[in-house]
C-alpha positions as CSV (number, residue, x, y, z in Angstrom):
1,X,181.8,81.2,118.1
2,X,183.3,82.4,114.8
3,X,182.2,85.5,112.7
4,X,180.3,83.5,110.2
5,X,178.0,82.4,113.2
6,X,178.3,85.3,114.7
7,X,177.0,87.4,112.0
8,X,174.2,84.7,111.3
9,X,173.0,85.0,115.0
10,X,173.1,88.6,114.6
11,X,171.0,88.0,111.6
12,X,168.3,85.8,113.5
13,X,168.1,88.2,116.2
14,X,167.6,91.4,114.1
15,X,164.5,89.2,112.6
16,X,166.3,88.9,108.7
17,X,166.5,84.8,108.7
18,X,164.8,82.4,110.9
19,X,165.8,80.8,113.4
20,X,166.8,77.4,113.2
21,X,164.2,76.7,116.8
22,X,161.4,78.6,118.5
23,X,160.4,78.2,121.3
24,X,156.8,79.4,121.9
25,X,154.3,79.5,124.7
26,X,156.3,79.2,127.9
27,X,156.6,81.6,130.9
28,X,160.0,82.1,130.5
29,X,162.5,83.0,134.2
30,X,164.0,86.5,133.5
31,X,166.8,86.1,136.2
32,X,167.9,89.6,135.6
33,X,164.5,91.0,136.4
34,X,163.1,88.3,138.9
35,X,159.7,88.5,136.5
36,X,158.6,85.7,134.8
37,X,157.7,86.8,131.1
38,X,156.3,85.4,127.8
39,X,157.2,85.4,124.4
40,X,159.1,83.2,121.6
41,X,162.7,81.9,122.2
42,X,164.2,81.6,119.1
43,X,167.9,80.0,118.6
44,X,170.4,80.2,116.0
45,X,173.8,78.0,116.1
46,X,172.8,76.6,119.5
47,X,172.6,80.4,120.9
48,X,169.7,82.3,121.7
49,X,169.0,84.9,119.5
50,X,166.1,86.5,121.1
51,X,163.1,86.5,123.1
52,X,160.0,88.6,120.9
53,X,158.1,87.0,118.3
54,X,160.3,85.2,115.7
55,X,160.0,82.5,113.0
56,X,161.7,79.2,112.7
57,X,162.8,75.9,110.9
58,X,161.3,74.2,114.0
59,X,159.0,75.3,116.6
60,X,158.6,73.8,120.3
61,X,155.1,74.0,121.7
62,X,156.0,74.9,125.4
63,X,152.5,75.9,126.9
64,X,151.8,74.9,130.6
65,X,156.0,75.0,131.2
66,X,158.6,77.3,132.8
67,X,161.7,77.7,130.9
68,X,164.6,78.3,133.0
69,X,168.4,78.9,132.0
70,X,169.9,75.4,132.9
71,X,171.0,74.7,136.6
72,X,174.6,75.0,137.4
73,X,176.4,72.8,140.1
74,X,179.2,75.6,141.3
75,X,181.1,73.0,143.4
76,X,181.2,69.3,142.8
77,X,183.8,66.1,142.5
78,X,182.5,63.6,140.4
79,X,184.4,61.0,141.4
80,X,182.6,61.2,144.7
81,X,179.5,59.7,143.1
82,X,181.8,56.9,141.8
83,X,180.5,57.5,138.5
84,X,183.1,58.3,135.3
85,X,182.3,62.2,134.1
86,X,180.6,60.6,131.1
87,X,177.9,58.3,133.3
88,X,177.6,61.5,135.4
89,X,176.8,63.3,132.6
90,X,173.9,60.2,131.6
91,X,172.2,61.3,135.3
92,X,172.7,65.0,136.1
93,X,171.2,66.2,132.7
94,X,168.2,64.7,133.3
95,X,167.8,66.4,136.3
96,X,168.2,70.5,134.6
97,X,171.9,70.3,135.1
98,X,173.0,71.4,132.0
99,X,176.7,73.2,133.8
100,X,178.8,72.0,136.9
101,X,182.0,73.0,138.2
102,X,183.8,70.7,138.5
103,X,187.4,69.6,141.1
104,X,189.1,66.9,139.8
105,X,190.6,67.0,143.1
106,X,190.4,63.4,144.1
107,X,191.9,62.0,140.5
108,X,194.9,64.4,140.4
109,X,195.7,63.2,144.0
110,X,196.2,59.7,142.7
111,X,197.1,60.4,139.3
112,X,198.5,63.7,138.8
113,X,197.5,65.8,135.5
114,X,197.4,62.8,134.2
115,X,194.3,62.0,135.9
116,X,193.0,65.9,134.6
117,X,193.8,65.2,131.5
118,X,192.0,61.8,131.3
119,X,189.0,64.3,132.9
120,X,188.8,66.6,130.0
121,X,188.8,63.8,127.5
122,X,186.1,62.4,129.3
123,X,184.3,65.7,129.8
124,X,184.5,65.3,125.6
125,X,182.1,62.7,125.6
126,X,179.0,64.3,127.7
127,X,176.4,66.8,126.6
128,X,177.2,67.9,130.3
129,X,178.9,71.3,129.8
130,X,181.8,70.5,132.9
131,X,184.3,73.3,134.1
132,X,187.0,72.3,135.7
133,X,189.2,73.9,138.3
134,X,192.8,73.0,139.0
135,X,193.4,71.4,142.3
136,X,195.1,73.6,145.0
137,X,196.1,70.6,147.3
138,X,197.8,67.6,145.8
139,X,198.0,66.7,148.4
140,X,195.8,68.8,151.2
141,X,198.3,69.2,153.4
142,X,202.1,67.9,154.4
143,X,200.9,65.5,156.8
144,X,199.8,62.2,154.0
145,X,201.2,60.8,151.4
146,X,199.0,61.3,148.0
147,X,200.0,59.5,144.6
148,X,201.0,63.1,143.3
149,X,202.0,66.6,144.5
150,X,201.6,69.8,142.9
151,X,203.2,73.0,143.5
152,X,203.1,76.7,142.3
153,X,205.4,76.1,139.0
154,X,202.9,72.4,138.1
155,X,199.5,75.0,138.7
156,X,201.3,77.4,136.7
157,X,202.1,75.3,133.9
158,X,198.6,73.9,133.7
159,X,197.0,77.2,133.6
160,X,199.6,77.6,130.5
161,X,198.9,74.0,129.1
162,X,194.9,73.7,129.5
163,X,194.1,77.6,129.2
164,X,190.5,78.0,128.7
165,X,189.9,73.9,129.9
166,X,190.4,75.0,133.1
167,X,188.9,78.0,135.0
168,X,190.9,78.7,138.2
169,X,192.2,77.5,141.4
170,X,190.1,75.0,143.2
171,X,189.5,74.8,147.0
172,X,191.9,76.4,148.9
173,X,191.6,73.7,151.8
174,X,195.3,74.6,153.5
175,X,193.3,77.4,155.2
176,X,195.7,77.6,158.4
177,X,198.6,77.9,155.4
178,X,196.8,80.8,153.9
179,X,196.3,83.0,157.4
180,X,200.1,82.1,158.0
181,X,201.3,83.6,154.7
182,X,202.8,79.5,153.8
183,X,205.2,80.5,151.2
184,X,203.8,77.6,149.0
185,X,200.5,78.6,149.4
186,X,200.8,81.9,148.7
187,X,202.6,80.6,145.6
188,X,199.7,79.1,144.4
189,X,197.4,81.5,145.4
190,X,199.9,83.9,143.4
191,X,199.6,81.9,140.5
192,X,196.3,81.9,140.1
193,X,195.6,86.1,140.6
194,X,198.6,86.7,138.1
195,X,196.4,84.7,135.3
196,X,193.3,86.2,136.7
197,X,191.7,83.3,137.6
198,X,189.0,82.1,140.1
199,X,190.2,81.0,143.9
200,X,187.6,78.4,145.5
201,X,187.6,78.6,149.3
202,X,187.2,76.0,152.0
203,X,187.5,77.4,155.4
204,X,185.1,75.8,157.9
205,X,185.2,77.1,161.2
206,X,187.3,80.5,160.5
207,X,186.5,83.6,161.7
208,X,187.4,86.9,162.9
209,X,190.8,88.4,161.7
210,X,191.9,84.3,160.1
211,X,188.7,84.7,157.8
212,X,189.8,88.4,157.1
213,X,193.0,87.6,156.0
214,X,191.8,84.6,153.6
215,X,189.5,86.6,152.1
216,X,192.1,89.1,151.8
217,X,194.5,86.8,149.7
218,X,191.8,86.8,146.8
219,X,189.4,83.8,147.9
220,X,186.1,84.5,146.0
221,X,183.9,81.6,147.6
222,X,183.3,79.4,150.3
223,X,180.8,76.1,150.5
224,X,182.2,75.5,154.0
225,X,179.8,77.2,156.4
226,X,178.2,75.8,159.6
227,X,176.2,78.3,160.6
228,X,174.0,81.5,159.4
229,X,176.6,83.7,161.2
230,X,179.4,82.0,159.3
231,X,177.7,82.7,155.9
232,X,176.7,86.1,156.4
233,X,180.2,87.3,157.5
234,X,181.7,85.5,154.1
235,X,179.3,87.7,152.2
236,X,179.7,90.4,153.9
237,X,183.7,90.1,153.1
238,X,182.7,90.2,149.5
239,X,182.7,86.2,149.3
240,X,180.0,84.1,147.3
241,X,178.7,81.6,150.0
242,X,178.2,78.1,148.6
243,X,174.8,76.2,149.9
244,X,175.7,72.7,150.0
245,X,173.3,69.9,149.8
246,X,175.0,66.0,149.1
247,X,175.5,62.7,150.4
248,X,177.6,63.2,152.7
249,X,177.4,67.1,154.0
250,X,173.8,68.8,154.0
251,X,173.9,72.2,154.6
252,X,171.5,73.8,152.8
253,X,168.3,72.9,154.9
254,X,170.1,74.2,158.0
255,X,171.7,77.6,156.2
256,X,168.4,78.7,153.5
257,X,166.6,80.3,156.6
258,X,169.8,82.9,156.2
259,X,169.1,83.9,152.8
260,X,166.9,86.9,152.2
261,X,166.2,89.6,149.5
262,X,169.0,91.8,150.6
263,X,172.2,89.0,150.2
264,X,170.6,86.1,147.8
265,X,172.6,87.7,145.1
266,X,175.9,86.4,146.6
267,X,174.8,82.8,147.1
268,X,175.1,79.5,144.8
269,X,173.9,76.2,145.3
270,X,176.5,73.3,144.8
271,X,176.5,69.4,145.9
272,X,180.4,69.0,146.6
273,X,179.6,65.0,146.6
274,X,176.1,63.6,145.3
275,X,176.4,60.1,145.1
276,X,174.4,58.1,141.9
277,X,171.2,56.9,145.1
278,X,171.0,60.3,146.2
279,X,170.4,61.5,142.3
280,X,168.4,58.8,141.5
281,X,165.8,59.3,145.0
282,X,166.8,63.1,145.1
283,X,167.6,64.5,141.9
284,X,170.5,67.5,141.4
285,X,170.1,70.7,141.7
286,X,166.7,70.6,140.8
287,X,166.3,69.0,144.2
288,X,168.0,71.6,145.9
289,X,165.9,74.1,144.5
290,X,163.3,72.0,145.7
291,X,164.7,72.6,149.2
292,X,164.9,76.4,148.8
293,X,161.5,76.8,147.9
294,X,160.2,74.9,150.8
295,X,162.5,76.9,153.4
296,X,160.7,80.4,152.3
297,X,163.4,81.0,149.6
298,X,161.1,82.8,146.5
299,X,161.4,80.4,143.9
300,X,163.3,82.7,141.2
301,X,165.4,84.2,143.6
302,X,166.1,80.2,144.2
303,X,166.9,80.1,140.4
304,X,168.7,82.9,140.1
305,X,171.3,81.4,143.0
306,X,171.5,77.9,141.0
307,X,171.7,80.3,137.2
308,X,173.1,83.6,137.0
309,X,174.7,83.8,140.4
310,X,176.6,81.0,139.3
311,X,177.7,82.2,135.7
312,X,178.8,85.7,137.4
313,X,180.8,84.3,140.5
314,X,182.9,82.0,138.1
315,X,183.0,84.4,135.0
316,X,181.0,82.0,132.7
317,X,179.8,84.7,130.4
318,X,178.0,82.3,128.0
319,X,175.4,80.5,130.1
320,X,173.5,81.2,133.2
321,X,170.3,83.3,131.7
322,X,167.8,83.0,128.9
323,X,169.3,86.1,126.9
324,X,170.2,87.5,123.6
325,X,174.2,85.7,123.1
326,X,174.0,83.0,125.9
327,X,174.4,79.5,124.8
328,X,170.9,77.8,124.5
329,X,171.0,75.7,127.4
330,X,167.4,75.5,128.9
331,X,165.0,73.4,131.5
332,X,161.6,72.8,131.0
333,X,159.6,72.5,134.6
334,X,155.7,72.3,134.9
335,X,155.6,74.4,138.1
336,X,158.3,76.3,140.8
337,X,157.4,74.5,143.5
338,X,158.2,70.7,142.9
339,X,160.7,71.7,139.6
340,X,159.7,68.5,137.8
341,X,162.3,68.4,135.1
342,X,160.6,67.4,131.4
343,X,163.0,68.1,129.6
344,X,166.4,69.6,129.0
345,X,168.4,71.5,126.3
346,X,171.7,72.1,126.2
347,X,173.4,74.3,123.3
348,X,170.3,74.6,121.5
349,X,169.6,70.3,121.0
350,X,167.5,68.8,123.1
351,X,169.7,66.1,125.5
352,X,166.9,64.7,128.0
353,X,163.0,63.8,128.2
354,X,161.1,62.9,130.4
355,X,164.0,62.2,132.7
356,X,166.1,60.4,129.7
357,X,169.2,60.7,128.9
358,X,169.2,61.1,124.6
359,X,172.5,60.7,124.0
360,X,174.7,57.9,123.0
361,X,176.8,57.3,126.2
362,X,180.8,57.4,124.7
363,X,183.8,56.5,127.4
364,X,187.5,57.4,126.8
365,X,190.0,54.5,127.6
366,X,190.9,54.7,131.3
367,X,193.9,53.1,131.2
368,X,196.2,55.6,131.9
369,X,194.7,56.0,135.2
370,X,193.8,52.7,135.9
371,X,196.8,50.8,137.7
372,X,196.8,52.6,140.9
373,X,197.2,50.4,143.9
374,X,201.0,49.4,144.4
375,X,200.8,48.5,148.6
376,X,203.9,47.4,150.3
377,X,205.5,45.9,153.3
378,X,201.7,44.8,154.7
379,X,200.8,42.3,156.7
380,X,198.0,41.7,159.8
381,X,201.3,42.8,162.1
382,X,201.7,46.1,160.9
383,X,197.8,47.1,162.7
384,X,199.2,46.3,166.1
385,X,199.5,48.9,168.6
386,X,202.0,49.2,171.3
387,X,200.4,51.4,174.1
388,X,201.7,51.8,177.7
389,X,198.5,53.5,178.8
390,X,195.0,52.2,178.8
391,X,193.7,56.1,178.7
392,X,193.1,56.5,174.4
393,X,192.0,59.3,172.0
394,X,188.7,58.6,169.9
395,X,187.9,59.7,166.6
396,X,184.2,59.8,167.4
397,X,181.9,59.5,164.4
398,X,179.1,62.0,164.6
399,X,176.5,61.8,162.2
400,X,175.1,63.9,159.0
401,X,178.8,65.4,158.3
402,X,182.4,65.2,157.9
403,X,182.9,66.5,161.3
404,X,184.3,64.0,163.2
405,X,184.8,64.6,167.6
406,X,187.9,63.6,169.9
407,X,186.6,61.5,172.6
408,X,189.1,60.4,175.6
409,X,188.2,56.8,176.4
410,X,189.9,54.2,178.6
411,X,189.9,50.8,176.9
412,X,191.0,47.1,177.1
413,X,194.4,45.9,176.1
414,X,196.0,42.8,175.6
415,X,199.2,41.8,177.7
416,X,201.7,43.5,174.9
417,X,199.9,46.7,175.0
418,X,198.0,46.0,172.4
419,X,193.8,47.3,171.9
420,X,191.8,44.7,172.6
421,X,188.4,44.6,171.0
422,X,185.4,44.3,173.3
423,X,181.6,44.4,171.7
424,X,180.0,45.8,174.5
425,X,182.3,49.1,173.8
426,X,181.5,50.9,170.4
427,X,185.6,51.3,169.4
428,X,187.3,49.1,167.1
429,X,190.6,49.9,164.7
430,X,190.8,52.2,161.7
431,X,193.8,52.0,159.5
432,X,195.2,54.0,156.7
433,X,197.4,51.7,154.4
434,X,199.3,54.0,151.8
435,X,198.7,52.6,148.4
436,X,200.4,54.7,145.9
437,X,204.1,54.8,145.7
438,X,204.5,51.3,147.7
439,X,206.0,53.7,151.0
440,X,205.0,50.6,153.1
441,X,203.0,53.2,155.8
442,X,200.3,52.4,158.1
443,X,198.7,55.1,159.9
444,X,196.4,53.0,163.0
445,X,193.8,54.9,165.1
446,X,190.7,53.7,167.2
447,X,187.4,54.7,165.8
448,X,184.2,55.0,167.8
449,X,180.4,55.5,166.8
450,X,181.2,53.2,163.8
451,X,178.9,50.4,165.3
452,X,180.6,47.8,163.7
453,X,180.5,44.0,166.2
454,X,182.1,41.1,163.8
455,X,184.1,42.1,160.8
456,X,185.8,44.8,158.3
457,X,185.1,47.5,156.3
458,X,187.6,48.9,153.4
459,X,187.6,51.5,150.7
460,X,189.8,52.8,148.4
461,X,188.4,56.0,148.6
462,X,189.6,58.3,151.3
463,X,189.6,61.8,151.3
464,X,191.8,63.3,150.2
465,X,195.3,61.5,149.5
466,X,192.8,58.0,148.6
467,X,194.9,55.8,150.5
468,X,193.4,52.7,151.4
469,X,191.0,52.7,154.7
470,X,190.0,50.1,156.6
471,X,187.9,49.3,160.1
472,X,187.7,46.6,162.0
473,X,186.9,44.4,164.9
474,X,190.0,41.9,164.4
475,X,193.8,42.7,162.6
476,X,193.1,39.7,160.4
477,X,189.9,40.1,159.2
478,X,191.2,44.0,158.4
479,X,194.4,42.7,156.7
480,X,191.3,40.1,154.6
481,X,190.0,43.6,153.7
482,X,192.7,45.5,152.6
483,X,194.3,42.4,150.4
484,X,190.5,41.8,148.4
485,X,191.2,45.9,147.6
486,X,194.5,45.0,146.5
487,X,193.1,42.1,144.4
488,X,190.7,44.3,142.8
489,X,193.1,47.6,141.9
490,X,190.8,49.6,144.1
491,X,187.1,49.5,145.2
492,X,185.0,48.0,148.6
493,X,184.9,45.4,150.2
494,X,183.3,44.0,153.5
495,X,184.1,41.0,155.4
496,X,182.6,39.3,158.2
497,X,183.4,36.1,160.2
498,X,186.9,36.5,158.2
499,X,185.7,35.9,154.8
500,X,184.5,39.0,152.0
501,X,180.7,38.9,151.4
502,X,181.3,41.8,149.3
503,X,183.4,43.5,146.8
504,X,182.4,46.5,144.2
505,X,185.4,47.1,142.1
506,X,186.8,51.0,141.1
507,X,189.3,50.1,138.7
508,X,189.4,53.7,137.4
509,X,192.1,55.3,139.7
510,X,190.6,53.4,142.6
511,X,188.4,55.6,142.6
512,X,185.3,55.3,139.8
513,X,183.4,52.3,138.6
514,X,183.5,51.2,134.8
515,X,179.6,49.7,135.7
516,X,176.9,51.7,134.3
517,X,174.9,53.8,137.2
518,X,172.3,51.5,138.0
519,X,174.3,48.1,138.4
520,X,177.0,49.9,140.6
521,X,173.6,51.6,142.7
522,X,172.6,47.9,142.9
523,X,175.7,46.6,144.1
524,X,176.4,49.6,146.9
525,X,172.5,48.9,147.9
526,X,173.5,45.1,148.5
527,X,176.6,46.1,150.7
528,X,175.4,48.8,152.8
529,X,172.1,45.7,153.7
530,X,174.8,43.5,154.4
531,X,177.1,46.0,156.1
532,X,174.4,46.9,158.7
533,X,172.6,43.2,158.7
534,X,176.0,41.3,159.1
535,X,178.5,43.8,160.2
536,X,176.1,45.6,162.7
537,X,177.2,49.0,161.6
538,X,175.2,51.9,162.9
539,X,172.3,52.4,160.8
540,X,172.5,56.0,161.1
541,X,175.8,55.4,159.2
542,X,176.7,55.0,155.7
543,X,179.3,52.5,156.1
544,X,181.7,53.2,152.9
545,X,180.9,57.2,152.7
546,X,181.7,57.5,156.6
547,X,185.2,55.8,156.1
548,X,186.6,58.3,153.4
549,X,186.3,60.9,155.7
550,X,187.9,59.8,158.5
551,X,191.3,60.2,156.7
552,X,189.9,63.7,155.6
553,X,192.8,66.2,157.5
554,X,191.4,69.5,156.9
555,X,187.8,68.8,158.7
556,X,188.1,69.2,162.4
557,X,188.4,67.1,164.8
558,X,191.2,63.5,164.7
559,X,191.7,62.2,161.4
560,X,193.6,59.7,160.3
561,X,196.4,59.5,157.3
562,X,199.0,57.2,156.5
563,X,201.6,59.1,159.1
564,X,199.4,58.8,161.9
565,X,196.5,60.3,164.1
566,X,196.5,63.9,163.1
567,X,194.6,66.9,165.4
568,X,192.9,69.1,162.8
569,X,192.5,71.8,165.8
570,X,196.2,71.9,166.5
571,X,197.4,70.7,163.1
572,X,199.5,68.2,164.0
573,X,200.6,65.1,164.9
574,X,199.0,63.4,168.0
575,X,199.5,60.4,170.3
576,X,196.8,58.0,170.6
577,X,197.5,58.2,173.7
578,X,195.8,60.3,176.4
579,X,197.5,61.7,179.9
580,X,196.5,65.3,180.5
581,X,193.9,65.7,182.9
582,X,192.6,68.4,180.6
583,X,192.1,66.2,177.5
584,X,190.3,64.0,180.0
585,X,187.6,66.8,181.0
């Protein structure tokens, strides 16, 4: 804000010019309070001026609605709905998100800051106000090969380069690195607490003296707890605890029971992923609000965690409460129970109605990060296995989260030690083709709890390095898979009696769909009827989502990357193979 508008605002508020909107009639959501409380909003510039009684160029008639300060997202990777940040932008407003914090993490692992940059631009193009936080692990960890890397001296340089477009240090996923003082993550974490910037957390499963010492290297949050006891020692170490509700991990219906009047303060709601169905049936934020409210949560208390929690944890001192200075970002709702969005404002213009998007929907060329599938040295061959023992490790799907188990399992093979598929037993291949710098690797594993009897499944989405994944119940109908990916510069595919029934192309970084939200929801709808119809995937599973984890190795228990089977729990390397008597039990 310059001084002319800074002065003018002054003006407004003091009650010497009008305002160029009032607001009048609504029960307005004092988040510093916890009262709800009546009078006229007026705005200036896109700014509130203050709440009293005040005159203006315009006036909105808001009797029968609460007015909140717009919802904020503190966690969330929009390339995980498969959406561009503009089309994300076209569904989250709708829903009362007016602010979301944003890790490019996915499209810097491909594309480097050149997939940021193209972020930002993008970001340009939105009335969605995004934040964006540098990634911390291009790639996660040593143990895959991403399409980038950066170090201490690239997130310095960025900090230097973006500034203010980017607000800290994203996830700190290397969580073992942290607790063992990992000279390059210390580095990083060093970079970011000389510039006085934010640190995200991701520590699932740590505890004890571990979690002391990662909250002891400057780790402000965490969206990464399993259990009650989990979040309330992170906000008892001074953290902000992350309630996570998306597609893929749902947390907040287990962990809301935890939250009460004497720690809400220190908790946010965030979605991490929220694909474009789960918006369209579910909402945003709006619908996690709806879950807070329903698990006892007192529903300003609930807005407060989605508002001003938010705008404190992450230093956003312009948004996050309806107050004299804050950006004019507000939500219109008929009642705190059911938070049925009417419409939305965002810097004092109104951008939604009756869940519509107003404005015009303008993309940036993706280009630059659009060529990003260069695969080499593949064939059928390069899934066989070579085992000498029969006795296997499992990566065991298990349902509702990323979590995945290590089951020991004695299996078929074929006379050159090979797996041999069998449809009474519910293991078939998984693969991890490399796709970015043509290394030629091919990490194979055996996957269980898939469900899958008479075909392949592929995605070029895999957490986090985004190598190509593939599972299957034959080498050729997987190799099928992984060339129609190819074909298409990223995106899904299924095949089933060895030929593809279907393909949904991500040409953007192999990663995002140039379709519009509600063809691409079409599409995925079409696939995951056929996946489960034809394929005979579980239906408790979502067959593409379930796949881009299992490369995911950060997130207990196997994974599986390009270099191999990896033990999150050991962090390391593994054998497929199983001979301990102990692994056995």
């Amino acid at each position: 804000m310059n001084k002319e508008k800074l002065k003018n605002l002054i003006d407004v508020a003091a009650g010497r010019k009008p305002a160029d909107i009032v607001i009048t009639g609504a029960k307005i959501i004092d988040v510093f309070s916890g009262n709800v409380i009546t009078g006229d909003i007026a705005v200036a510039d896109g700014y509130i001026a203050g709440i009293g009684e005040y005159s203006g160029e315009k006036t909105i008639d808001a009797r029968g609605y609460y007015v909140s300060p717009g919802f904020i997202d503190s966690h969330i990777h929009i390339e995980s709905s498969y959406m561009t940040p503009e089309e994300f932008g076209r569904l989250s407003v709708p829903c009362g998100t007016t602010t979301i914090i944003a890790d490019p993490h996915e499209i810097v692992n491909v594309c480097g800051v050149e997939g940021l940059k193209y972020m930002c631009e993008a970001a340009e193009n939105t009335a969605l106000d995004i934040r964006y936080m540098v990634p911390s692990c291009v790639p996660s960890t040593p143990f895959e090969n991403a399409g980038a890397v950066l170090n201490a001296e690239d997130i310095k340089k960025i900090f230097e380069d973006f500034g203010d477009g980017v607000l800290g240090l994203a996830e700190f996923m290397n969580a073992v690195g942290v607790v063992n003082n990992d000279d390059e993550c210390i580095n990083k974490i060093m970079a970011a607490r000389e510039d006085r910037r934010v640190i995200d957390g991701h520590s699932p499963g740590l505890v004890g003296k571990g979690l002391n010492a990662y909250m002891a290297a400057g780790i402000k949050t965490d969206h990464e707890c399993s259990t009650i006891q989990e979040m309330k020692q992170r906000i008892s170490g001074g953290m902000y605890v992350l309630l996570r509700q998306g597609s893929a991990c749902q947390d907040l219906e287990r962990l809301a029971s935890g939250v009460d009047e004497s720690n809400y303060r220190r908790v946010l709601l965030c979605s991490d992923d929220r694909q474009v169905h789960t918006i369209f049936t579910e909402g945003h934020i709006d619908g996690l609000l709806r879950i807070c409210v329903k698990k006892g949560i007192e529903p300003v208390n609930a807005i407060r965690m989605a508002t001003l929690n938010a705008a404190e944890c992450f230093n956003l001192d312009d948004v996050g409460s309806i107050s004299p200075g804050k950006r004019a970002n507000l939500v219109f709702f008929n009642n705190l129970r059911d938070f049925n969005v009417s419409s939305v404002m965002i810097d004092g213009r109104m951008v939604a109605k009756n869940h519509k998007y107003l404005e015009e929907v303008k993309r940036v060329d993706p280009s630059a990060v659009a060529s990003s599938v260069h695969v080499k040295d593949f064939s059928a061959d390069r899934f066989k296995l070579k085992l000498k023992s029969n006795k296997v490790k499992v990566i065991d799907v298990m349902i509702g989260g990323v979590l995945t188990g290590k089951d020991i399992n004695k299996i078929e093979l074929t006379k050159d030690g090979d797996f041999k598929y069998n449809k009474k037993v519910d293991i078939v291949k998984l693969a991890v083709v490399e796709r970015h710098k043509g290394l030629g690797n091919v990490g194979v594993a055996l996957l269980g709890g898939y469900g899958i009897k008479d075909g392949a499944c592929a995605i070029s989405v895999a957490h986090d390095s985004h190598n190509i994944i593939v599972a299957g119940t034959d080498d050729k109908y997987m190799e099928t898979a992984v060339n129609e990916i190819i074909r298409m510069k990223g995106g899904m595919t299924l095949v089933h009696k060895g030929e593809v029934i279907s393909s949904i192309p991500l040409p953007i970084a192999g990663l995002m769909t140039d379709m519009d939200a509600e063809s691409f929801d079409r599409l995925l709808g079409e696939a995951h009827i056929l996946a489960h119809k034809k394929l005979k995937i579980h239906d408790s599973v979502e067959p593409f989502m379930t796949l881009c984890f299992m490369s995911l190795p950060v997130i207990p228990k196997l994974k599986l990357t390009d270099m191999g089977l990896f033990d999150v729990e050991t962090f390391s390397f593994t054998s497929i193979e199983s001979g301990s008597e102990e692994e056995e039990a």
